[in-house]
LUMVOMI-518343 format. One record per residue (C-alpha): residue number from 1; x, y, z; residue in one letter. Coordinates in steps of 0.2 Angstrom, whole numbers, plus 5000, padded with zeros to 4 digits. Layout:
N
SITE seq east north   up type
SITE NUM    X     Y    Z    A
...
end
This chain:
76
SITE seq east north   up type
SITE   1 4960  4938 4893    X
SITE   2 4954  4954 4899    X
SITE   3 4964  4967 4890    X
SITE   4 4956  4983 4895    X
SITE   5 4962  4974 4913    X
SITE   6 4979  4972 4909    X
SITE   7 4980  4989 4900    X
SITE   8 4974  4996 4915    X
SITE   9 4985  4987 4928    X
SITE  10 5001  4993 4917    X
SITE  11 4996  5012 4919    X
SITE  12 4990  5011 4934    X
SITE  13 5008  5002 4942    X
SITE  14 5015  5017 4932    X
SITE  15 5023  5008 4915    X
SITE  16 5023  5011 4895    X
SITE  17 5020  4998 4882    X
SITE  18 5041  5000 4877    X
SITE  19 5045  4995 4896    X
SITE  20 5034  4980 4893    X
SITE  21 5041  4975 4877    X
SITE  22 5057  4977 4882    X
SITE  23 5055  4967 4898    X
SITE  24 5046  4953 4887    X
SITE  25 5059  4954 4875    X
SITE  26 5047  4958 4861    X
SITE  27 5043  4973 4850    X
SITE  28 5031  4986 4856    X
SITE  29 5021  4982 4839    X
SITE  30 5021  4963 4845    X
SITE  31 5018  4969 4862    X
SITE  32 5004  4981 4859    X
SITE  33 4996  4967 4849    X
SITE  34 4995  4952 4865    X
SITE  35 4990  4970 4876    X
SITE  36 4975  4971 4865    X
SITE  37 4969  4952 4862    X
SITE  38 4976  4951 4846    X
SITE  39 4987  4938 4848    X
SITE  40 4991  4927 4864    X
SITE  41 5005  4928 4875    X
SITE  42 5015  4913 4880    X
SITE  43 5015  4904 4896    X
SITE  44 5033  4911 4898    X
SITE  45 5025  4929 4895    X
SITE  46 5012  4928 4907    X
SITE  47 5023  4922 4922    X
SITE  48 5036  4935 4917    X
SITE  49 5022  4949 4914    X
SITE  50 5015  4944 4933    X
SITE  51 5031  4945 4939    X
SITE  52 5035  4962 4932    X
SITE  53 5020  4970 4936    X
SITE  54 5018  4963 4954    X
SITE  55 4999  4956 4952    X
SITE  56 4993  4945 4964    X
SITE  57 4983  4929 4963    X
SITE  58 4969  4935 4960    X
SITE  59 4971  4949 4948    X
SITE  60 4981  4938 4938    X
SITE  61 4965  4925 4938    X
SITE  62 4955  4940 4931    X
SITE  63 4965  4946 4920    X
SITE  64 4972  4929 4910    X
SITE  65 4960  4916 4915    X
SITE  66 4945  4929 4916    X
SITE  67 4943  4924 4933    X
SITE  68 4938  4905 4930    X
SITE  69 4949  4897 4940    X
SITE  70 4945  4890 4956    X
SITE  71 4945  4898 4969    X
SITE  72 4952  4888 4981    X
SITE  73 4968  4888 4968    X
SITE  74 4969  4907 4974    X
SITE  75 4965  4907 4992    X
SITE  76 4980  4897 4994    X
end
């Protein structure tokens, strides 16, 4: 995972880490923590988190799958 990517894509859509967390349902300790590549958030995170924040395909391979999945997966 790219964190300085997802950090950037949070303030650059305009939100804080407490919107984040709250939208997660986590604490912002726990929150900053998945933000920062300390631990990994889950499958159910990472869909809720793309939701939240609008990415697309692609940045969402960039960010979480550091851009390693196919392409084709993401042309589609």
């Amino acid at each position: 995972m790219k964190s300085l990517e997802l950090k950037a894509e949070r303030v650059r859509r305009g939100y804080t880490q407490e919107q984040i967390a709250k939208e997660l349902g986590v604490s912002v300790a726990v929150y900053c923590l998945k933000e920062n590549g300390k631990t990994a958030f889950t499958d159910a995170q990472k869909l809720a988190l793309i939701n939240f924040l609008g990415l697309t395909l692609q940045e969402t391979n960039n960010i979480f799958y550091d851009g390693e999945l196919p392409s084709g997966a993401i042309s589609k």
